[in-house]
C-alpha positions, 0 to 999 in steps of 0.5 A, spaced: 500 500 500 505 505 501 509 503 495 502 505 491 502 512 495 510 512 493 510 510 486 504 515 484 508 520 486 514 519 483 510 518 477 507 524 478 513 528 479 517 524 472 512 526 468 513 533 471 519 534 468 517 529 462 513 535 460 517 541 460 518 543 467 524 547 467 527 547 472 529 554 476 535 556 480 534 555 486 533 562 489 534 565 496 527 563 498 523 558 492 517 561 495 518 568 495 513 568 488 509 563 491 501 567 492 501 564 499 506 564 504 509 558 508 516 558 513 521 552 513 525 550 519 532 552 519 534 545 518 529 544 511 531 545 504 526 547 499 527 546 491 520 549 485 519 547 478 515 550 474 509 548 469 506 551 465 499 554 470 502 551 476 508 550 481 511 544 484 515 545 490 519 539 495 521 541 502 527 536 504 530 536 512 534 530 514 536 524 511 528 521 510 523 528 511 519 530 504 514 534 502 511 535 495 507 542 494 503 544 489 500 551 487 495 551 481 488 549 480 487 542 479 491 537 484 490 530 483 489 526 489 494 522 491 491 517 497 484 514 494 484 507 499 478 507 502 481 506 509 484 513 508 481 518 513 478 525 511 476 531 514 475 538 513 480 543 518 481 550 518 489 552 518 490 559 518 484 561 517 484 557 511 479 551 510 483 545 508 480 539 506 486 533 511 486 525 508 489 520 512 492 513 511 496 510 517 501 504 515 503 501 521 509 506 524 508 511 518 503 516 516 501 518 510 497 525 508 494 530 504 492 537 505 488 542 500 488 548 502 482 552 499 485 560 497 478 564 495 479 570 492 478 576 497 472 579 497 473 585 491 480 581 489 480 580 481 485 574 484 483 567 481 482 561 486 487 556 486 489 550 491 495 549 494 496 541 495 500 539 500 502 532 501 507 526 503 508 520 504 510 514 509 514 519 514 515 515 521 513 518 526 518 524 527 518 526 520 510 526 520 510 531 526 515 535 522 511 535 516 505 537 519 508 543 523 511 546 516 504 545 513 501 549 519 505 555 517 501 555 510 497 562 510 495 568 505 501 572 502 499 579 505 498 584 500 504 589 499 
């Protein structure tokens, strides 16, 4: 079961950059024209690939810690098992809808973030799509303290 989660997201992340994805120099901050905002833990690295109307981001920390982030409209479900719990929370002020797959001593999750227009913006909505997979328990809490920190960018 976690092989299938694994092996979808690499096929996903494959066929990325079989379409094109050009891949950026890494700048100081991979975020800094993300349209939401996000902090990383001193010890978590973060690299971006852009497609052509969405961003893929991958925040890496210690040997094992990874998560995938996409910014665009249209997400593609990654934790379809019917065991997999869902539930709707709120981060941030944000409405976000969490799916959750235990496997023994690893954790599997996703989230989406739903980031409405702002009342009188002409600002499209899009979703950020957050996910990792088969973290143990340790990688899973830093994982889930990273995502916590996704927020509106304020406007300038």
């Amino acid at each position: 079961m976690r092989r299938t989660h694994i092996a979808r997201a690499i096929i996903l992340l494959v066929g990325f950059g079989a379409r094109g994805l050009a891949a950026e120099k890494p700048p100081a901050n991979p975020f800094a024209r993300a349209s939401f905002a996000i902090t990383l833990p001193a010890r978590a690295a973060a690299t971006k690939q852009e497609g052509p109307d969405f961003d893929v981001y991958t925040v890496k920390w210690g040997q094992t810690g990874m998560l995938g982030i996409y910014e665009g409209c249209c997400p593609q479900a990654f934790l379809t098992d019917a065991n997999a719990e869902k539930r709707d929370i709120t981060i941030n002020d944000l409405p976000v809808r969490q799916t959750m797959l235990r496997d023994g001593e690893h954790t599997s999750k996703e989230f989406y973030f739903d980031f409405k227009p702002e009342p009188g913006s002409t600002a499209f909505p899009f979703v950020v799509h957050a996910w990792y997979s088969d973290l143990d328990e340790a990688d899973a809490k830093t994982a889930d303290e990273i995502l916590s920190t996704i927020r509106r960018k304020h406007s300038s």
